[in-house]
C-alpha positions as CSV (number, residue, x, y, z in Angstrom):
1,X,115.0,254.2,25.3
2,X,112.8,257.2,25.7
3,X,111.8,259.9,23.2
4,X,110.4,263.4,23.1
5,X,109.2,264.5,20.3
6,X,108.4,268.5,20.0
7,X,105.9,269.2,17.5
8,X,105.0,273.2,16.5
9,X,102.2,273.7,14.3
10,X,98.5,274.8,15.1
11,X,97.0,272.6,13.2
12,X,96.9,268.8,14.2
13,X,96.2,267.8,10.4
14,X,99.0,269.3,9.1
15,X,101.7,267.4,7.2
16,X,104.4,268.4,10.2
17,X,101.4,266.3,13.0
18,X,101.6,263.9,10.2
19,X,105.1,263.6,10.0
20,X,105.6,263.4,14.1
21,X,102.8,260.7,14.4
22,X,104.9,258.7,11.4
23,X,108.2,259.4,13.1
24,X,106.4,258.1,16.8
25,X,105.2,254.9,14.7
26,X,108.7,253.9,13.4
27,X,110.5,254.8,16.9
28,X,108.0,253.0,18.6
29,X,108.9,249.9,16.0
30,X,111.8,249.6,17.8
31,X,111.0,249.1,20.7
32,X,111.1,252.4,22.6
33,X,108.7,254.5,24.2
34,X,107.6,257.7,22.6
35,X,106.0,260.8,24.2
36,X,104.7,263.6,21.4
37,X,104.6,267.3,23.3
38,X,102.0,269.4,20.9
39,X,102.8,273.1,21.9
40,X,99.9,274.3,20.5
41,X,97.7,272.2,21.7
42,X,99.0,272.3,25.1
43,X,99.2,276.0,25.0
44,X,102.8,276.7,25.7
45,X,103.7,280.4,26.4
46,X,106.4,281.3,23.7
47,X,107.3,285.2,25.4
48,X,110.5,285.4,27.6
49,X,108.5,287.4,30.0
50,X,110.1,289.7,33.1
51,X,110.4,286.2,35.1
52,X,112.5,284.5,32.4
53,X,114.7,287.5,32.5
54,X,114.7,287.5,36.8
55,X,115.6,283.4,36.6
56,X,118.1,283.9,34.1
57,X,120.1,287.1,36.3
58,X,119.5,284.3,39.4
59,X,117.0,286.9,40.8
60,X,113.9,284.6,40.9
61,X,113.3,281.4,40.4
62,X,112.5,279.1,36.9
63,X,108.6,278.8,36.2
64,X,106.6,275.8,36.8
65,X,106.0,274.9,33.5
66,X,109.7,275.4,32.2
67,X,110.5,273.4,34.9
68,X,107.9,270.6,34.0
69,X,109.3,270.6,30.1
70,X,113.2,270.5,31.5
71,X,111.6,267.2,33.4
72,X,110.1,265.8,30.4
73,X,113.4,266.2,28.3
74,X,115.6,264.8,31.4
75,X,113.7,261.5,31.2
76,X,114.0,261.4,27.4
77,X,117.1,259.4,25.8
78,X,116.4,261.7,22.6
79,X,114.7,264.7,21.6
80,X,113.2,265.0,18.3
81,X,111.9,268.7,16.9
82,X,109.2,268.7,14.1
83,X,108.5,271.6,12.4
84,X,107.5,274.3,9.6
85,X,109.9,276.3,8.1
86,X,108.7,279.3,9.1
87,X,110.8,282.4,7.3
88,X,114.1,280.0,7.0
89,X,113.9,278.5,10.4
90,X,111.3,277.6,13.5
91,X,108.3,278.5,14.2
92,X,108.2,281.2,17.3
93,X,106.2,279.1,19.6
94,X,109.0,276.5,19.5
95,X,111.7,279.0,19.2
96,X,110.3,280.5,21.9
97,X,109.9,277.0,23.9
98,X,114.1,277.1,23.4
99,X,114.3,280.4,24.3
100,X,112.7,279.9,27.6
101,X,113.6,276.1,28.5
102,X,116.6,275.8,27.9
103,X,118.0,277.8,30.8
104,X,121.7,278.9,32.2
105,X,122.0,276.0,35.0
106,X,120.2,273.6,33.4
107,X,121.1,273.4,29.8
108,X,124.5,275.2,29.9
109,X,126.4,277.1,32.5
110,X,129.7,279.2,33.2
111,X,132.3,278.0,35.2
112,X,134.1,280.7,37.5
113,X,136.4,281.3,34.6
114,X,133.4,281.8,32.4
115,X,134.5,279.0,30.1
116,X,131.2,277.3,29.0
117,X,130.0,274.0,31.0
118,X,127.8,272.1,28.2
119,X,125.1,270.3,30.7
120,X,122.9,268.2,27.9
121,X,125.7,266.1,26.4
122,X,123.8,262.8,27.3
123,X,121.4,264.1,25.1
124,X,120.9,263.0,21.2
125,X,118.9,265.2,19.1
126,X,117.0,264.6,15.9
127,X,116.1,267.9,13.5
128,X,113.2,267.4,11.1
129,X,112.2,270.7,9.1
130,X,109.6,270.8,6.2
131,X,109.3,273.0,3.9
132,X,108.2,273.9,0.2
133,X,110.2,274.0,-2.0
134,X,113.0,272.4,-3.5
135,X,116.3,271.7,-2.2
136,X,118.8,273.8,-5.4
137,X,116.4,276.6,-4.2
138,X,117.8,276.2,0.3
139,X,121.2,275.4,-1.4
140,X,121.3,278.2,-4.0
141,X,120.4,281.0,-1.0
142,X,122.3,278.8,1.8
143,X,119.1,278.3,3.7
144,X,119.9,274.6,4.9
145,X,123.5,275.8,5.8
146,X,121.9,278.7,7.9
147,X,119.4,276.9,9.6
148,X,121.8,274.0,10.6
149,X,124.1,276.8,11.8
150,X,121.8,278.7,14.3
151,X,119.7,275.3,15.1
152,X,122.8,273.0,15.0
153,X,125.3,274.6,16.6
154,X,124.1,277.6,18.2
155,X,121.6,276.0,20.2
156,X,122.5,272.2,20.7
157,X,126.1,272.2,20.4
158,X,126.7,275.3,22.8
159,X,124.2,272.9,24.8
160,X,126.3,269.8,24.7
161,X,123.6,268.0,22.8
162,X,124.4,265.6,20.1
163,X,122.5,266.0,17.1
164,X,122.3,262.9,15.1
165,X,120.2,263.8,12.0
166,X,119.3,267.3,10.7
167,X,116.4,266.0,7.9
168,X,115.4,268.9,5.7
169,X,112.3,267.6,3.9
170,X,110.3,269.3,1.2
171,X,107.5,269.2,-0.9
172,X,107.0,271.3,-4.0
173,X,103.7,272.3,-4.9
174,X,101.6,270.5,-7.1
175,X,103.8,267.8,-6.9
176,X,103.6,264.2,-5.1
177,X,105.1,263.9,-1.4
178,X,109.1,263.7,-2.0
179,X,110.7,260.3,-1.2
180,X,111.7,261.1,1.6
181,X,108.5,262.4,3.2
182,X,107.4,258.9,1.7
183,X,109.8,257.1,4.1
184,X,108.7,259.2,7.2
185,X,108.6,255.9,9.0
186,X,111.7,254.3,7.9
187,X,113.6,257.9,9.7
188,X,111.7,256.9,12.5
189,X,113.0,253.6,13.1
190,X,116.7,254.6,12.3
191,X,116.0,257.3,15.1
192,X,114.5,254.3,17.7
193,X,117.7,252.6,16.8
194,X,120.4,255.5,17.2
């Protein structure tokens, strides 16, 4: 078994680079391979430029690059997204990494009908958000509830894509790591094993 994991944050000390090295560790535990794609490092473009637009009308053709990151996920068994909560969701560079590889004819298309053909259903997916905070706060507001909505569903499901786990992890300020950000490896190895 392969795995991608997608990692968005600029800094590679950060608790979310902490948490997708941890995750890597306990995946690879199980015997599988693991490849981490660090969009900032790497530099990915997050704007749905003019050519995005041309691809997705069918009046030009799918960049390079998006087509190199539709290649990494095709030879991954599982996809894994770690990330800030930026503003109740993703961060723009990795929304913007959706927004751009997950194109009509390769992620999803229409049938002449225009009923939807969901072309990632081999795919399992694996959500991990941190945040600050503390979880009566995401459930008081329905953060969580939001987040797995347009995350979830509106991207993955209309996809095809299984997601398997949706972790929402949190540290409050001041305070120690959470249990569950303590067990970072343990999520890993019930990912490897999924």
């Amino acid at each position: 078994m392969h795995t991608l994991i997608v990692v968005s944050h600029p800094d590679s000390q950060s608790l979310t680079h902490h948490i997708a090295r941890q995750l890597a560790e306990g995946i690879a535990s199980t015997g599988g391979s693991v490849e981490i794609a660090d969009l900032a490092a790497e530099g990915f473009d997050p704007r749905f430029s003019a050519d995005d637009v041309a691809a997705f009308r069918q009046q030009g053709s799918i960049a390079e690059e998006i087509v190199a990151e539709q290649s990494r996920i095709d030879r991954a068994d599982t996809l894994v997204l770690v990330y800030p909560i930026y503003w109740w969701s993703m961060p723009a560079q990795l929304k913007g990494w959706v927004d751009r590889v997950f194109t009509q004819g390769w992620a999803y298309d229409a049938n002449a009908d225009g009923s939807l053909v969901k072309k990632l259903q081999r795919l399992k997916v694996h959500l991990v958000a941190i945040g600050a905070g503390d979880m009566r706060t995401y459930a008081r507001h329905g953060y969580f509830a939001a987040m797995r909505t347009q995350i979830d569903h509106g991207i993955f499901d209309f996809c095809g894509a299984k997601v398997l786990t949706s972790e929402l992890l949190l540290q409050t300020p001041g305070e120690a790591l959470s249990v569950e950000l303590q067990n970072v490896s343990e999520l890993g190895r019930k990912m490897g094993q999924a």
